[in-house]
C-alpha positions in Angstrom: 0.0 0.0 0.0 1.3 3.2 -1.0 0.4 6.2 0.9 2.0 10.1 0.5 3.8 11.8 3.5 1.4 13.2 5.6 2.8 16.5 6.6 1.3 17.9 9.9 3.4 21.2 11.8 1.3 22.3 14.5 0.4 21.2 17.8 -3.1 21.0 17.7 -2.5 18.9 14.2 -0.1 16.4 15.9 -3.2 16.0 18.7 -5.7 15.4 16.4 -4.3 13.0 14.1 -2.7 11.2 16.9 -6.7 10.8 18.3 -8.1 9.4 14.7 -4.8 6.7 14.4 -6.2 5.9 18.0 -9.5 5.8 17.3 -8.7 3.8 14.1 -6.6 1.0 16.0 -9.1 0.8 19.2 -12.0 0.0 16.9 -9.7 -2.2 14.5 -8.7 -4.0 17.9 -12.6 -4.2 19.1 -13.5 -5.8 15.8 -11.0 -8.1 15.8 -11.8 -9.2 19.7 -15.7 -9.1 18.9 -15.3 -11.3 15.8 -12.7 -13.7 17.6 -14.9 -14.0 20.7 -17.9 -15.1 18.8 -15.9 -17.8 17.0 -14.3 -19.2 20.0 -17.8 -19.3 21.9 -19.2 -21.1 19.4 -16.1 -23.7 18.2 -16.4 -22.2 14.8 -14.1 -20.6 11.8 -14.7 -18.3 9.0 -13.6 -19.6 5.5 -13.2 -17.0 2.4 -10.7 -14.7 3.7 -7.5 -15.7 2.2 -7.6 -14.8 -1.4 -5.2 -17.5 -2.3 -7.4 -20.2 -1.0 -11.3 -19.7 -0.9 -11.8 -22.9 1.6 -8.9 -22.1 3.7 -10.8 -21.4 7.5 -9.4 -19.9 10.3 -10.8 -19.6 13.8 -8.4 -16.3 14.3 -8.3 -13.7 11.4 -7.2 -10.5 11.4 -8.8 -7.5 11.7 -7.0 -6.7 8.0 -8.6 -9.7 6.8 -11.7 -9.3 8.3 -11.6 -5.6 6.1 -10.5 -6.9 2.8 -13.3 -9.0 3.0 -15.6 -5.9 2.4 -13.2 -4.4 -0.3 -14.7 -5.0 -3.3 -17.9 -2.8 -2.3 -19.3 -0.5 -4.2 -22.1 2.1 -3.7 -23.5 3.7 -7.3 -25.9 6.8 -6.7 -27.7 7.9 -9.8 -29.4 11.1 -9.9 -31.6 11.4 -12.8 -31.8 14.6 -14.8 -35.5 15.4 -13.3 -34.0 15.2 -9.6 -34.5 11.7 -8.4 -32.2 9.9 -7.0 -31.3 5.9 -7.1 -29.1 4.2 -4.9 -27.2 0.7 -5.7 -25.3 -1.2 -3.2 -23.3 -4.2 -3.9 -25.1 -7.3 -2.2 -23.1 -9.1 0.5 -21.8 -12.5 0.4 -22.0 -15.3 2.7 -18.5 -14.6 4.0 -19.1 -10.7 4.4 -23.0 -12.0 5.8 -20.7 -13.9 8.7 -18.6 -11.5 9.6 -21.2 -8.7 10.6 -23.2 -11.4 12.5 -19.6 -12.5 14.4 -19.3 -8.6 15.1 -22.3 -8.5 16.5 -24.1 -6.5 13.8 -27.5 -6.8 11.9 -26.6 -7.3 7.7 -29.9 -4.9 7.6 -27.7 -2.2 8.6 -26.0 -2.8 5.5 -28.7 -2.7 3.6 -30.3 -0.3 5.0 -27.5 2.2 3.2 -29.3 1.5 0.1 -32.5 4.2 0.2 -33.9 5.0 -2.9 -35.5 8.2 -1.6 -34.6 11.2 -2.8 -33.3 13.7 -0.8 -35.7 16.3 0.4 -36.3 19.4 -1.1 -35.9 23.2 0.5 -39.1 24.7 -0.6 -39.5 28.9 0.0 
């Protein structure tokens, strides 16, 4: 992964970036715990998380792994030229299905990021 310096001078810059790598690692760690947890309590293993071997499980993957699993999704919004607006989500898969129930999360929630309403108008 390639990634450009990150240039930060002040103080209050240091601070705050230091908080969101924080933030970032504490909920990378509680993912990672919640998902592990689940799969220990119930004697079970994921499969689909290695890319070089679909029916390799494991019954303690990474928090990266557990994130690449959701890589390829993709989230079209199409606003049509008289103002509506359609939303398309890419549907999960079993493996991506697994790991929000092992995290302790609905898949609705997922789906629930797919609203084809439009937004609503100001009106004077």
């Amino acid at each position: 992964m390639n990634a450009s310096p990150l240039y930060v001078r002040r103080d209050d810059q240091i601070r705050r970036m230091t908080c969101l790598l924080t933030l970032g690692v504490r909920v990378l760690t509680l993912t990672e715990f919640v998902v592990l947890r689940s799969l220990k309590n119930d004697n079970a293993a994921l499969g689909g998380l290695h890319p070089e071997n679909r029916r390799k499980e494991t019954d303690r993957p990474a928090a990266e792994r557990l994130l690449k699993a959701f890589s390829d999704i993709t989230l079209t919004v199409i606003k049509t030229t008289d103002g509506r607006v359609t939303h398309h989500l890419t549907p999960l898969s079993e493996v991506q299905k697994e790991i929000l129930r092992r995290a302790g999360l609905n898949p609705s929630l997922y789906r629930d990021l797919e609203i084809n309403k439009s937004p609503p108008q100001l009106t004077e």
